[in-house]
C-alpha positions as CSV (number, residue, x, y, z in Angstrom):
1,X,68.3,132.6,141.8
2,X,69.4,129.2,143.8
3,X,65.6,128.5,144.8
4,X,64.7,132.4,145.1
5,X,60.9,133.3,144.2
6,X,61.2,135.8,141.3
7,X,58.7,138.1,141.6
8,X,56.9,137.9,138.4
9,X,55.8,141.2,137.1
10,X,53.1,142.4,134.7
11,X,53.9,145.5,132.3
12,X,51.2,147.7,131.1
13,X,52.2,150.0,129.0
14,X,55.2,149.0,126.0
15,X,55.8,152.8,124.6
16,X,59.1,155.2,125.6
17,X,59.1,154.6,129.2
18,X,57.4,151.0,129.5
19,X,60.0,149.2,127.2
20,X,62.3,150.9,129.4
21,X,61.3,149.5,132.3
22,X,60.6,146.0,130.2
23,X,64.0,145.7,129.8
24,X,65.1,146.4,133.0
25,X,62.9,143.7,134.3
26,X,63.6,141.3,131.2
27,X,67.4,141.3,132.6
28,X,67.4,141.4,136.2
29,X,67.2,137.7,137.7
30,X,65.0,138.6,140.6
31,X,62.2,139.5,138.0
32,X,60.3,137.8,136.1
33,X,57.5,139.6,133.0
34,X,54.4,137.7,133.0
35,X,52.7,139.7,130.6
36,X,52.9,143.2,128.6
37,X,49.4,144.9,128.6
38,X,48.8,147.7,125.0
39,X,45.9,148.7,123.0
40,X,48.3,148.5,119.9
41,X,51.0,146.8,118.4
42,X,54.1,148.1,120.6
43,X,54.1,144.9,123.0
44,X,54.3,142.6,119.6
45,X,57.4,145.0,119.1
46,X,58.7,144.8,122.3
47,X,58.2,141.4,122.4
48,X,60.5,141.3,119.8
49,X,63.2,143.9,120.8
50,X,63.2,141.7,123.9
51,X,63.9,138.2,122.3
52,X,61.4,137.4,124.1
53,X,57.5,135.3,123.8
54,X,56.2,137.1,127.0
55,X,52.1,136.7,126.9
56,X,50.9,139.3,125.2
57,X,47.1,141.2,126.1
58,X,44.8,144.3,124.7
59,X,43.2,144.4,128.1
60,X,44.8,145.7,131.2
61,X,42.2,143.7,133.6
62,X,42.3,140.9,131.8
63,X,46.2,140.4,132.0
64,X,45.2,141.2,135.7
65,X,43.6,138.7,136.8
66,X,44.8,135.9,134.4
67,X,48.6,136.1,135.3
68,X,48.2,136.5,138.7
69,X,51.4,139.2,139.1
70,X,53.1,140.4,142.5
71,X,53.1,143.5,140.8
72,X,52.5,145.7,138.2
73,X,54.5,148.4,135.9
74,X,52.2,150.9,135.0
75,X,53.3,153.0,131.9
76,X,50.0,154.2,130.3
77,X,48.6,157.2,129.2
78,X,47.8,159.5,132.9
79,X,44.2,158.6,132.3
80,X,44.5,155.3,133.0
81,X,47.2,155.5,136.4
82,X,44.4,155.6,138.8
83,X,41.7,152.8,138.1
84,X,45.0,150.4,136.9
85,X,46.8,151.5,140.2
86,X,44.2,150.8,141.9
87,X,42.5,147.4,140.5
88,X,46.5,146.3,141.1
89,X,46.3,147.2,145.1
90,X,43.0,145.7,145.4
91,X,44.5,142.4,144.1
92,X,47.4,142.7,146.1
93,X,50.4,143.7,144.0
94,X,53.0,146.2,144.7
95,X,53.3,148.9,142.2
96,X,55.4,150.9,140.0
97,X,53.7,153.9,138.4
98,X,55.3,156.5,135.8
99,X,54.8,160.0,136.3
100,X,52.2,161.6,136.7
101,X,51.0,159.8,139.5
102,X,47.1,160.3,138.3
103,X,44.9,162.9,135.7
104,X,43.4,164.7,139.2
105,X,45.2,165.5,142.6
106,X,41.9,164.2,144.0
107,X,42.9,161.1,142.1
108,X,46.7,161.0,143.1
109,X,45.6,160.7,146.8
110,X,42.9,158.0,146.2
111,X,45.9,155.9,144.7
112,X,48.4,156.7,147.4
113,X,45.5,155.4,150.2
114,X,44.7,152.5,148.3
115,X,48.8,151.8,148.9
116,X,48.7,152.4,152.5
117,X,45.4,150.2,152.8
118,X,46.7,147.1,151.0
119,X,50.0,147.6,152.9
120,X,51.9,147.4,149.5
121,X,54.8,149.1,147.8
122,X,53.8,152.4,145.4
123,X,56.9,153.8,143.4
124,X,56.5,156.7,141.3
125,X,58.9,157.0,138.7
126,X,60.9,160.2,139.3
127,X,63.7,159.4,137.0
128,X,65.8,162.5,138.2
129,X,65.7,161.2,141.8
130,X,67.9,158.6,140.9
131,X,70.4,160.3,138.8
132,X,73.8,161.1,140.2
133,X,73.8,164.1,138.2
134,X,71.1,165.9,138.9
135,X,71.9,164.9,142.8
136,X,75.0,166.8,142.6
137,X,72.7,169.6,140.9
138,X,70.6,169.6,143.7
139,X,73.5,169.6,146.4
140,X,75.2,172.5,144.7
141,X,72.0,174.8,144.6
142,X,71.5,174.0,148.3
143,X,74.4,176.0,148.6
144,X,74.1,178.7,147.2
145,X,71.9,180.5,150.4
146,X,68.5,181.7,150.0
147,X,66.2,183.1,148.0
148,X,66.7,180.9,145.2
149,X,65.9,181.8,141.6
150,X,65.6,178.6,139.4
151,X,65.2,178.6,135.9
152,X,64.2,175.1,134.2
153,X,62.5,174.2,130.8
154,X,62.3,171.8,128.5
155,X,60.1,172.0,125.1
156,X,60.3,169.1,122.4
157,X,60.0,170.1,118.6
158,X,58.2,166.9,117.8
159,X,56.9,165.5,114.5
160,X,55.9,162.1,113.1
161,X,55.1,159.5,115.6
162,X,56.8,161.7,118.9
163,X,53.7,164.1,117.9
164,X,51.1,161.4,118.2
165,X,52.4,161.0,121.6
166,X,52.1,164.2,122.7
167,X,48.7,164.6,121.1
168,X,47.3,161.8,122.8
169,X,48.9,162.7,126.2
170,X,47.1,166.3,125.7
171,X,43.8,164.8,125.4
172,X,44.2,164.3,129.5
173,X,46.8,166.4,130.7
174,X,48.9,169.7,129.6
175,X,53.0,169.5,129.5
176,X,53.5,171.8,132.2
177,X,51.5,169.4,134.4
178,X,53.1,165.9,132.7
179,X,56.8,167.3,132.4
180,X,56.3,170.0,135.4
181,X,55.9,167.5,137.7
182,X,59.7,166.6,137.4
183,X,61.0,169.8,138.3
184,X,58.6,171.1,140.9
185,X,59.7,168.2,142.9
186,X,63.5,169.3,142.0
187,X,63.0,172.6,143.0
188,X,61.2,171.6,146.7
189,X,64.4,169.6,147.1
190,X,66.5,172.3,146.1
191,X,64.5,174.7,148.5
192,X,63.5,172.2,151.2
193,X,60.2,173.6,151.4
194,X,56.9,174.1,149.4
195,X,55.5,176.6,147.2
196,X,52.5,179.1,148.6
197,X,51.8,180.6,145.3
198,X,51.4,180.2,141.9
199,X,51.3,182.0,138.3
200,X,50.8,180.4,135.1
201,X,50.3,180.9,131.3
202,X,49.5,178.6,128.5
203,X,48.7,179.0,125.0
204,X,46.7,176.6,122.3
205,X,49.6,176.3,119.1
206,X,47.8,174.0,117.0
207,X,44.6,172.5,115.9
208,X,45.5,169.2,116.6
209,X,45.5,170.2,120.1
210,X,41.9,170.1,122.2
211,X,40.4,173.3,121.8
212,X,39.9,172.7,126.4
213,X,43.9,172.2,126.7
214,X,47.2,174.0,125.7
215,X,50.3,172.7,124.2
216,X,52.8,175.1,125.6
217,X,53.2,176.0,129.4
218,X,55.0,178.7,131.5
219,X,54.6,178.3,135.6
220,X,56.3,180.7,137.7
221,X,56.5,179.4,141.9
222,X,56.5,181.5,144.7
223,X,58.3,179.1,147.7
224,X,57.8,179.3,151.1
225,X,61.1,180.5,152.3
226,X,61.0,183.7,149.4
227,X,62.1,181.8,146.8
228,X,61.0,181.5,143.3
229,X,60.9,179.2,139.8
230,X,60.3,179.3,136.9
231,X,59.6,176.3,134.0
232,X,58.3,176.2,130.5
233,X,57.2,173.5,129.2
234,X,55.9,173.3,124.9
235,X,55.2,170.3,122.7
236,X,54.5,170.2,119.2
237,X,56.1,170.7,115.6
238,X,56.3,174.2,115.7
239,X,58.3,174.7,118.7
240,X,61.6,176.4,118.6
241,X,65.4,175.0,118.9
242,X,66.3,177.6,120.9
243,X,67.2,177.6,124.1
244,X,64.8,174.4,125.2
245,X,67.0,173.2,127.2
246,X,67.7,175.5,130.6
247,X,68.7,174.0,133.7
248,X,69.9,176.7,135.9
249,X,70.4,178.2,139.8
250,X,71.2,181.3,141.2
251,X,71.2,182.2,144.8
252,X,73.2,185.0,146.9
253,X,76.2,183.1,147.0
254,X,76.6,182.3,143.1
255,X,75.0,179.9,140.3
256,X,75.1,176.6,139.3
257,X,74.0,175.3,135.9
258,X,73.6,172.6,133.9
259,X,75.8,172.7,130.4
260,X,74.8,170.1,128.1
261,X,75.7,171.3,125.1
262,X,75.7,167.8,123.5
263,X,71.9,166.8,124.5
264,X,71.5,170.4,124.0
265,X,72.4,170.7,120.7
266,X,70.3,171.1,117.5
267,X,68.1,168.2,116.9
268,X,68.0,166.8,120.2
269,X,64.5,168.5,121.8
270,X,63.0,165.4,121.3
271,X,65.1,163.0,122.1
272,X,64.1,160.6,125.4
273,X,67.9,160.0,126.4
274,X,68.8,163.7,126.2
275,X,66.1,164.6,128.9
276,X,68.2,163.1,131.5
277,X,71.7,164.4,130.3
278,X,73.6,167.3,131.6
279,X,77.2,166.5,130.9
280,X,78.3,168.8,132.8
281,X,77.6,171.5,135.5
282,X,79.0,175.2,136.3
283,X,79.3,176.7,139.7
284,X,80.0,180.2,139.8
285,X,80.7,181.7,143.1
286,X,79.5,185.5,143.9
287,X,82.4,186.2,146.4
288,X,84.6,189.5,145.3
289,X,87.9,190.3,146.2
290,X,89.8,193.2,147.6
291,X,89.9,194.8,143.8
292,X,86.1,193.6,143.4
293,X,87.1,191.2,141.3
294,X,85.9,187.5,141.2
295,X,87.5,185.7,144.1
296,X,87.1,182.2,142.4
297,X,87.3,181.3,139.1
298,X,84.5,179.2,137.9
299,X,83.9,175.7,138.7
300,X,83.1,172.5,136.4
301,X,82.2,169.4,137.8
302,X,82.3,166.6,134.1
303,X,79.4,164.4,134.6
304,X,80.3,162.6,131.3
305,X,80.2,159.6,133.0
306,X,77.2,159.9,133.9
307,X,74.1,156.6,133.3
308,X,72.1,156.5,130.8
309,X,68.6,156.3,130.1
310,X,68.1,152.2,130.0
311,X,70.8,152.9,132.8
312,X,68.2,155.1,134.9
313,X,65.3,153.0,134.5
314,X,67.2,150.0,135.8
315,X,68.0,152.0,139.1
316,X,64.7,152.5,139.1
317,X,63.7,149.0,139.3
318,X,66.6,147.9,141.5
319,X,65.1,150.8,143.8
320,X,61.5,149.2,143.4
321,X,62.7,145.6,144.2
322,X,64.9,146.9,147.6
323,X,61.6,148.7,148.5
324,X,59.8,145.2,148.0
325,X,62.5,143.1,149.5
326,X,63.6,145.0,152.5
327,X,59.6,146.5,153.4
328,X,61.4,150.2,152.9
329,X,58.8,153.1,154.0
330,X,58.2,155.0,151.0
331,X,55.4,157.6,152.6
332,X,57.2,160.4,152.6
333,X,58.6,159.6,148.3
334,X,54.3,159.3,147.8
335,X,53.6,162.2,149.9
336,X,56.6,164.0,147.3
337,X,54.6,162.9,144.5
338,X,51.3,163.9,145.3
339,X,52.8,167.3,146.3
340,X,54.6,168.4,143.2
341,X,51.2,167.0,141.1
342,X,49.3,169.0,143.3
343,X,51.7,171.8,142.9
344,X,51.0,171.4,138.5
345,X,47.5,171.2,138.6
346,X,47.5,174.6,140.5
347,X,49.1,175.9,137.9
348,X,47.1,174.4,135.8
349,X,44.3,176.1,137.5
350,X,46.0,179.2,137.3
351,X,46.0,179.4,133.0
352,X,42.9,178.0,132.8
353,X,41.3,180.8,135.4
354,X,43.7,183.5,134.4
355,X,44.9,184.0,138.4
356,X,47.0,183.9,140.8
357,X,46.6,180.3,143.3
358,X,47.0,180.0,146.4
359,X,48.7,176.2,147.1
């Protein structure tokens, strides 16, 4: 680093997404881990995945205020996001926070004022947003004129220790406000504007689930500008193979989908690294010729090239240290975030009341 100040980094969190962004850190010169932060034994094995002998701590506020960090990775569970987001700004540390930004919308803009009042950096981690892929996705459905109708889902058949996840993430939030998050805020990009209305059902699937919350999700968005989405969302062992993977656009001008039929394949629900993948995308255009015919033949654009998960996460982090390094405004990214949560806990609103909401 020839002299450079690393900017030493505390990581709370050591699951999925916070040995993700472990890593990331663990290799990039400019960073520097000063502690991992879990109730359980996944920062002993991270530790370890890592090569690493990284002080280890049970308690987030202890690791807080021993080490001292410019800033903190925030992985937890969405219960947790807003006092750790907050205790982090109040000692002065820049922040990186996985999605959902907080369990309440009333929460979510208590963190992103505690940003602005410390003056320091808040990052949410919108994995799509830095994903080549789904950028072209989003270019090509802005494209395709108005109304848009956009169809998204994603449900996980999980078992074993994937189920333990999502049964402890439903003991604060539901899937279609964890995972719905992700693609409200693609489908105000695709739209460039914001919804006015929601609908929403849910439905309890299991006894292991908490007899106040649901386990599977359906939203449907009513946008500004007459367009509309729809996304499901289910977690658990008895959800189905079929068909949980849609990623697809249609406007007045044609379609544009997502065709994974790798990630999308049998087995694959729950895998992390699919999430992110679409392999390739589909644009169909609506234009007829003289004989009514298609005028174009369809489109692929092979995104087999495309990063990653470990790959995402690092952009992610190179994103967050630019932000850091070069003072970039991130105001309207938070006021993005906050949106599309406030957005999934209308709809959360909606199944729980059994109504239409007004957003």
């Amino acid at each position: 680093m020839n002299g450079i100040k690393k900017l030493r980094v505390l990581v709370a969190g050591c699951g999925n997404m916070g040995a993700s962004h472990a890593r990331a850190y663990h290799d990039m010169d400019e960073f520097e881990i000063c502690g991992l932060v879990s109730r359980g034994d996944s920062k002993n094995k991270l530790n370890t995945a890592l090569g690493a002998d990284y002080p280890l701590f049970d308690d987030y506020f202890v690791a807080l205020g021993e080490t001292a960090p410019d800033a903190v990775c925030i992985s937890t569970y969405p219960d947790t996001h807003e006092p750790y987001a907050i205790a982090a700004f109040a000692r002065g540390c820049h922040v990186f926070l996985e999605k959902p930004l907080a369990d309440s919308a009333e929460g979510a803009l208590r963190i992103a004022e505690a940003a602005r009042h410390a003056n320091k950096k808040l990052l949410v981690g919108y994995i799509l947003r830095y994903h080549p892929s789904w950028q072209k996705f989003i270019e090509l459905a802005q494209g395709l004129g108005k109304p848009l109708v956009m169809r998204m889902n994603l449900n996980q058949q999980s078992q074993a220790g994937q189920w333990e996840v999502h049964r402890n993430l439903l003991a604060s939030l539901s899937p279609i406000v964890d995972c719905g998050v992700h693609y409200i805020d693609v489908m105000c990009q695709m739209t460039r504007c914001n919804p006015v209305r929601v609908h929403a059902i849910g439905a309890r699937l299991s006894d292991d689930v908490p007899a106040d919350n649901y386990n599977y999700g359906q939203l449907q968005l009513t946008f500004a500008d007459g367009s509309v989405g729809w996304y499901e969302a289910g977690w658990g062992p008895m959800m189905s193979q079929t068909a949980f993977f849609v990623k697809d656009v249609i406007g007045p001008d044609g379609s544009v989908s997502i065709v994974a039929k790798n990630a999308a394949a049998e087995g694959k629900s729950d895998e992390i690294d699919a999430h992110t993948k679409t392999e390739s995308l589909r644009l169909h255009r609506s234009a007829l010729n003289s004989a009514r015919k298609f005028a174009h033949e369809d489109t692929w654009f092979d995104m087999s090239d495309e990063p990653d998960h470990q790959e995402l996460c690092n952009r992610e982090q190179r994103y967050f240290l630019k932000a850091i390094q070069e003072n970039l405004d991130l105001t309207e990214a938070t006021a993005d975030a906050v949106n599309s949560l406030k957005v999934a806990f209308a709809c959360d609103e909606s199944i729980r009341r059994g109504v239409v909401v007004e957003v």
